[in-house]
C-alpha positions in Angstrom: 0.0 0.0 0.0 2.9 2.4 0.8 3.8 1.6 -2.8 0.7 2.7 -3.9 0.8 6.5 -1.6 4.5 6.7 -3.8 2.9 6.4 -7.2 -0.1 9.0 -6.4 2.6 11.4 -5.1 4.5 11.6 -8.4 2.0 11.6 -10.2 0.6 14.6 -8.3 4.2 16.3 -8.0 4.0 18.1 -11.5 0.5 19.2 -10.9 0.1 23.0 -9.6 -0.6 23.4 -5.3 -4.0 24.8 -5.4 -4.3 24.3 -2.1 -4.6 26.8 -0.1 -3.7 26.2 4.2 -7.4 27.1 5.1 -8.5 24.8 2.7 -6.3 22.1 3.4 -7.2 22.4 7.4 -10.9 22.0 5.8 -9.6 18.9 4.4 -8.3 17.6 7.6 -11.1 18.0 9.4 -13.4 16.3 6.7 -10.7 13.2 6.8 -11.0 12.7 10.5 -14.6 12.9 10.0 -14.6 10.3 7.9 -12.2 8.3 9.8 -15.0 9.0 12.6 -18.0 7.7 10.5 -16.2 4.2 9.2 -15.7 3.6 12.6 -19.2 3.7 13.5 -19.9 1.9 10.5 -17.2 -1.1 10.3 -18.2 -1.5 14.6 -20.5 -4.4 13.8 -18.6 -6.2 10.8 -15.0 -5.6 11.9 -13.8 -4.5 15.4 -10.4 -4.3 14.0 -11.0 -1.6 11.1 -13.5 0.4 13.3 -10.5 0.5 15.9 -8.4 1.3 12.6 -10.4 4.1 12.1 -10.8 5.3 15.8 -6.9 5.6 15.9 -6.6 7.2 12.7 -8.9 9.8 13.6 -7.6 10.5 16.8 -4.2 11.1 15.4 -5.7 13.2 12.7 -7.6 15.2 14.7 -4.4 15.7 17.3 -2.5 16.7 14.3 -5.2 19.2 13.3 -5.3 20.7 17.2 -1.4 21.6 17.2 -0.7 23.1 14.0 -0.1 26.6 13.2 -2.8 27.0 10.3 -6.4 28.2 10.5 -8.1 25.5 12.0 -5.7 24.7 14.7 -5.9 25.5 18.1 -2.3 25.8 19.3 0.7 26.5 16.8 3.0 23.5 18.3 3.8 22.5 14.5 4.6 24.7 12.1 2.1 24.2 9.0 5.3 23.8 6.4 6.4 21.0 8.7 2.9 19.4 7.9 4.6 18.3 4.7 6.1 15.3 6.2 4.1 14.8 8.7 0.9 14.4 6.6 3.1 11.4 4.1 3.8 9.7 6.9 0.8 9.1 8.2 -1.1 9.0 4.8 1.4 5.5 4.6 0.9 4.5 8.5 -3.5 4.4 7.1 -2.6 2.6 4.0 -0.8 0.1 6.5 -3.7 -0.3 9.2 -5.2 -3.6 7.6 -2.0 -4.9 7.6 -0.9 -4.1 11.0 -4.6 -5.0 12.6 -4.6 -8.2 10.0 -7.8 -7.4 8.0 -5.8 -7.3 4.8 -8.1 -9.8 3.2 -11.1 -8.0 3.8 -13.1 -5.7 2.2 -13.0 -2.4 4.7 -8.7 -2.4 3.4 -10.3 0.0 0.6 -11.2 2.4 2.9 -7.9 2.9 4.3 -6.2 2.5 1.2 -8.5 5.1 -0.7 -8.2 7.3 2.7 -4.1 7.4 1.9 -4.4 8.4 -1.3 -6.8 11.3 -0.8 -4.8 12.7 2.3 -1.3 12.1 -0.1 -3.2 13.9 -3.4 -3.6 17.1 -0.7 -0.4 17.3 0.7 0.7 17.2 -2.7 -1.4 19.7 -4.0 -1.3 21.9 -1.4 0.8 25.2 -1.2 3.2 25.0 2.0 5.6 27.4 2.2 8.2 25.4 2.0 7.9 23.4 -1.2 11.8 21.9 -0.8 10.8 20.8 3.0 10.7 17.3 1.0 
């Protein structure tokens, strides 16, 4: 799957950063929000993907609460820093069904289509930054 995140992101490195910080922490917020809601919903058919999804939202939403952009409540990481940050955990998601074995099953999709959105954004987004990677 991390194989996978590397393909969208050069694919999506030519492309112009549209992306603006407010919109990006609009993003954010609408991916832990999702993260949120496949929880609820994989509860009953999988315990181990609606954990999945409880731990990625938590870290997504901790991530949103300490960085310096609009949206964020304390400026503990500074938004060009979000660069790295964001890949990282767009490959930790995309590894979830492995780590929690549900590989084989169908909710995987989720988390894999979950790393490629949040990898598309970071790489179409305009940091300051743009050699931070």
């Amino acid at each position: 799957m991390a194989m996978l995140n590397n393909v969208i992101r050069m694919v999506a490195k030519p492309l112009p950063n549209v992306i603006s910080p407010r919109s990006h922490a609009v993003l954010d917020y609408v991916i832990a929000g999702a993260f949120l809601a496949s929880a609820g919903i994989f509860w009953k058919r999988n315990r181990r993907a609606a954990i999945s999804s409880l731990v990625c939202a938590g870290t997504q939403l901790g991530i949103i609460l300490l960085t310096d952009y609009p949206g964020g409540r304390r400026s503990s990481i500074p938004f060009s820093m979000r660069r790295k940050l964001d890949l990282g955990f767009a490959a930790m998601t995309a590894a979830m069904p492995e780590f929690m074995n549900f590989k084989d099953e169908p909710e995987r999709k989720f988390f894999a289509a979950q790393g490629v959105v949040m990898t598309v954004a970071n790489e179409l987004t305009r940091f300051s930054d743009r050699s931070a990677a």
